[in-house]
Backbone as a chain_set.jsonl record, in Angstrom:
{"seq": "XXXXXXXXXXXXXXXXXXXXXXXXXXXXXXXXXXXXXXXXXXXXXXXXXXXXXXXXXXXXXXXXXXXXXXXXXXXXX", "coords": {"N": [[0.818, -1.18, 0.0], [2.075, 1.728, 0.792], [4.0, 1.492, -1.224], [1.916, 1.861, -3.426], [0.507, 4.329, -2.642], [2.732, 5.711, -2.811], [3.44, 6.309, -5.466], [0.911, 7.21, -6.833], [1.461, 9.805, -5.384], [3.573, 10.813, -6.868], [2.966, 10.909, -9.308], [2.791, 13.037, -10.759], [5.048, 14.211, -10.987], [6.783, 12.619, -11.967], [5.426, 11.859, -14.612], [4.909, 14.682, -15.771], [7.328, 16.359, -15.446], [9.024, 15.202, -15.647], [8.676, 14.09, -18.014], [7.612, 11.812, -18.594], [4.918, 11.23, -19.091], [3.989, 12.095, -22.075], [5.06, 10.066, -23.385], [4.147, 7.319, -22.904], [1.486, 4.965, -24.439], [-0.246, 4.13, -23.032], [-2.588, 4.003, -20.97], [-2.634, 6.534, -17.583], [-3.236, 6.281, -15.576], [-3.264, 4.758, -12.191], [-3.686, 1.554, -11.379], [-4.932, -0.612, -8.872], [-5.016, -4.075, -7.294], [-6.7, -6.19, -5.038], [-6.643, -8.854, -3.334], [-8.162, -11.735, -1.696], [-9.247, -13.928, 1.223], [-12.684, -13.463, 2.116], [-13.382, -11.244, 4.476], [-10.426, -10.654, 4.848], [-9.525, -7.9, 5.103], [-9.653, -6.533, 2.496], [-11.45, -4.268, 1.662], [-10.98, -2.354, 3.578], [-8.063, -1.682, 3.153], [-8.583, -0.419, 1.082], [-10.521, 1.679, 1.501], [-8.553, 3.284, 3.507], [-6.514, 3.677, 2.263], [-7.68, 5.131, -0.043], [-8.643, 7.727, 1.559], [-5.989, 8.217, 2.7], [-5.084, 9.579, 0.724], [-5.798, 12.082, -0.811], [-8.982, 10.524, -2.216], [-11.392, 9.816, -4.343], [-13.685, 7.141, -3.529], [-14.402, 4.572, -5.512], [-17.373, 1.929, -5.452], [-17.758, -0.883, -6.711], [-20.372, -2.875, -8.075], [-19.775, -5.955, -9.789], [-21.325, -7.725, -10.708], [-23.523, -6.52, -11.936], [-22.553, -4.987, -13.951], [-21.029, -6.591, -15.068], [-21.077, -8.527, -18.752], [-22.25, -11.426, -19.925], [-22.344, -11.157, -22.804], [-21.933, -10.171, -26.052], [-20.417, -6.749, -26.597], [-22.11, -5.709, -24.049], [-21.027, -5.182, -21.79], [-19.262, -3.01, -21.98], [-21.607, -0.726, -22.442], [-22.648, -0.977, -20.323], [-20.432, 0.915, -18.792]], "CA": [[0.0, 0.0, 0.0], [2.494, 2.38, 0.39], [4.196, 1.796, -3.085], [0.389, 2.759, -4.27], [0.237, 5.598, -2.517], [4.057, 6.966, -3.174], [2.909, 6.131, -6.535], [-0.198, 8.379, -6.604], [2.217, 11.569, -4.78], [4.648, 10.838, -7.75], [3.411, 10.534, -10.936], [2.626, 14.471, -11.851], [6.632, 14.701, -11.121], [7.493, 11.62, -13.164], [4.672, 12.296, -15.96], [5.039, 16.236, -16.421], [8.203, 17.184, -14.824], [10.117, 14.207, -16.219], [8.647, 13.978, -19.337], [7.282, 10.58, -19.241], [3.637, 11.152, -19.817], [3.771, 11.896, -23.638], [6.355, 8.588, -23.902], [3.741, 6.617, -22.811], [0.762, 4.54, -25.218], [-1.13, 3.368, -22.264], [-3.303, 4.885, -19.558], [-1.99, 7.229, -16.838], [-3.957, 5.868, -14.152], [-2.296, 3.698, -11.413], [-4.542, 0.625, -10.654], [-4.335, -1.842, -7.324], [-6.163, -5.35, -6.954], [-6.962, -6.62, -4.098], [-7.324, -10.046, -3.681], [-8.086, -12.521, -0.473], [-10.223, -14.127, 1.506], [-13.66, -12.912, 2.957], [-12.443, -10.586, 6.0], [-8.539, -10.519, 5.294], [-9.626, -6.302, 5.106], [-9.288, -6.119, 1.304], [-12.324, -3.21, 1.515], [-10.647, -1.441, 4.333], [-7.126, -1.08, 2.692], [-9.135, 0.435, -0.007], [-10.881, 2.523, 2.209], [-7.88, 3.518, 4.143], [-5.703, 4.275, 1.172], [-8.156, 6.108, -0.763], [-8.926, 8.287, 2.936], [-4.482, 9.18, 2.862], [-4.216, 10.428, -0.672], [-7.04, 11.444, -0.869], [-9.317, 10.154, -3.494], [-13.061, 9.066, -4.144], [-13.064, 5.4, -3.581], [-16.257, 4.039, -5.507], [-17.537, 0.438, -4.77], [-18.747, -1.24, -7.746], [-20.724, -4.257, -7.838], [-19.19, -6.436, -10.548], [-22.307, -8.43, -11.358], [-24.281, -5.647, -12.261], [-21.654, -4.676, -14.946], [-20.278, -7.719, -16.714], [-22.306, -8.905, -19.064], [-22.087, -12.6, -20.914], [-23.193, -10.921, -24.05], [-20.851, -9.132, -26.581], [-20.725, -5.489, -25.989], [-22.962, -5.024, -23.04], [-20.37, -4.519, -20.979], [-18.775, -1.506, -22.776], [-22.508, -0.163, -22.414], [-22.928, -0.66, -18.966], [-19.761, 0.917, -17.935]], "C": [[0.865, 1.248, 0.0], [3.581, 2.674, -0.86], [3.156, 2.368, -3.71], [0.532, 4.216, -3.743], [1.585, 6.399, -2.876], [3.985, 6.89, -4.725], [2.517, 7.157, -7.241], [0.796, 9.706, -6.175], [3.42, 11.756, -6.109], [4.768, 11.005, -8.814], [2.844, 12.37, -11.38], [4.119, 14.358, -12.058], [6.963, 13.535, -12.641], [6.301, 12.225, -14.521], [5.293, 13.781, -16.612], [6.59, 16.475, -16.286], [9.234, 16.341, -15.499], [9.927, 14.418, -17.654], [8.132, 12.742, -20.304], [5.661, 10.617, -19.904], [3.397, 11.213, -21.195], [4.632, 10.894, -24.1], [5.402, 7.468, -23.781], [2.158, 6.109, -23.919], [-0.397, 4.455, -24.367], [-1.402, 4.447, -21.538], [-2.143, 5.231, -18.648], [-2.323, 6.77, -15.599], [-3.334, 4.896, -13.729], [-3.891, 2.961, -10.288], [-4.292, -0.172, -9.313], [-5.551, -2.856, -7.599], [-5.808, -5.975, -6.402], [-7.246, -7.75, -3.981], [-6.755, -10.815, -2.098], [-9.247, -13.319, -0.181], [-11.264, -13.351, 2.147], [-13.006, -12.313, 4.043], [-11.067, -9.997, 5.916], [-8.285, -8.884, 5.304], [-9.123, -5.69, 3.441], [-10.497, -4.382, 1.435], [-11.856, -2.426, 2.397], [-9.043, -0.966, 4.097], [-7.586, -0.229, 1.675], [-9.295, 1.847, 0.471], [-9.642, 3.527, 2.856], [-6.65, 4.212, 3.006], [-6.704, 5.144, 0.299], [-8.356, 7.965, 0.274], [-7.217, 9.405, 3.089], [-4.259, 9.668, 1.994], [-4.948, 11.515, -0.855], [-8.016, 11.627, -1.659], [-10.73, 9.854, -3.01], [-13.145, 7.667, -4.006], [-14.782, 5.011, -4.019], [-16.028, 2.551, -5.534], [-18.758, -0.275, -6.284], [-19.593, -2.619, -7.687], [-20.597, -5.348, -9.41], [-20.445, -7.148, -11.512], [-22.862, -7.711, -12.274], [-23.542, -5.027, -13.686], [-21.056, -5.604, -16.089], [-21.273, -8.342, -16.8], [-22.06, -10.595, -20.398], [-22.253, -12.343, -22.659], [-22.11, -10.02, -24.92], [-21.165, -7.967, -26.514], [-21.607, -4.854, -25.18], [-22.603, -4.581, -22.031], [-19.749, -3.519, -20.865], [-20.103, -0.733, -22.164], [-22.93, 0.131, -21.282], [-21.812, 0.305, -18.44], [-19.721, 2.722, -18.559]], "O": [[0.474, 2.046, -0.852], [3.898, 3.773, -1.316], [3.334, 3.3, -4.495], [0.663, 5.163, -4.518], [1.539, 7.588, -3.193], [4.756, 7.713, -5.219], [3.176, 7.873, -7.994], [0.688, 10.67, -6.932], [4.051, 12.807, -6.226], [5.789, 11.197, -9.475], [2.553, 12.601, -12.553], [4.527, 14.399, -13.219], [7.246, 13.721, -13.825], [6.693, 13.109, -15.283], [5.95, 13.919, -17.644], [7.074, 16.877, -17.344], [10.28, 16.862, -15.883], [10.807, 14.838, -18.405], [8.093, 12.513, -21.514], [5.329, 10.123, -20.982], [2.584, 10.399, -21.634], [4.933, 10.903, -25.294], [5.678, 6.514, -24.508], [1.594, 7.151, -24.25], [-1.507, 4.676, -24.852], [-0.78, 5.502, -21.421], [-1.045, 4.675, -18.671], [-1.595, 6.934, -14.62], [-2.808, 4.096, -14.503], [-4.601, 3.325, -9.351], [-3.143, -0.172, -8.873], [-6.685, -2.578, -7.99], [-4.772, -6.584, -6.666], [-8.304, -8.006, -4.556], [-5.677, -10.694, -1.516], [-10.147, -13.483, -1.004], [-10.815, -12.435, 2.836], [-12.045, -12.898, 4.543], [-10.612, -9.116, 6.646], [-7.142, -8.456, 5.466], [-8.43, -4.693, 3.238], [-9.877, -3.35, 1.178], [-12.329, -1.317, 2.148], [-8.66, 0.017, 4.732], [-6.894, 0.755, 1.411], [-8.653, 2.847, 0.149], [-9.864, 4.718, 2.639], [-6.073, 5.278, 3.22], [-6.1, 6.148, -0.079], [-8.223, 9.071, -0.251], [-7.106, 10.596, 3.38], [-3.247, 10.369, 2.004], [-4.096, 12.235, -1.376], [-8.202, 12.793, -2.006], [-11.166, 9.697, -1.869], [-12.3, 7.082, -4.683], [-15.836, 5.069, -3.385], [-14.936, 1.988, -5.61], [-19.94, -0.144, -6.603], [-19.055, -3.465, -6.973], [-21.627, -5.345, -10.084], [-20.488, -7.11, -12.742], [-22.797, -8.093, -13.442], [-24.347, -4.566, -14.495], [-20.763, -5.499, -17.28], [-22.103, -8.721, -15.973], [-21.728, -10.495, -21.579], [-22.267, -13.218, -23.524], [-21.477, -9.158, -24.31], [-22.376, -7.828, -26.341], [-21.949, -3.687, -25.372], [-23.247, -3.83, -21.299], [-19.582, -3.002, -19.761], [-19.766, 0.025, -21.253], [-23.496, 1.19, -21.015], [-22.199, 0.714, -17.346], [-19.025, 3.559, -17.984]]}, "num_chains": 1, "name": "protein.A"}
């Protein structure tokens, strides 16, 4: 978690200031995934890291979004 967040405090410097942002093809955005069992506090590192940087933290419900069907998931999102 704190690689994510020194991450997040870092990348205007590295993007703008460095010079990497127009070098890059891909998105700018710096993802995290969480993965455990029930309880192990995957929703409260979220919480807790979105809370120190600090960011909107939305809560999606996955079902509701992917869709078995070709492009319905583009549509939902």
């Amino acid at each position: 978690m704190r690689d994510v967040a020194l991450q997040v405090r870092q990348r205007a410097k590295v993007y703008d200031q460095w010079g990497f942002g127009g070098k890059s093809k891909r998105g700018l955005g710096i993802s995290a995934l969480f993965a455990g069992i029930s309880g192990a506090g995957k929703t409260m590192a979220a919480e807790v890291l979105a809370q120190e940087l600090p960011l909107d933290l939305y809560r999606i419900d996955l079902s509701a979004v992917i869709s078995k069907y070709i492009g319905e998931t583009e549509m939902y999102l």
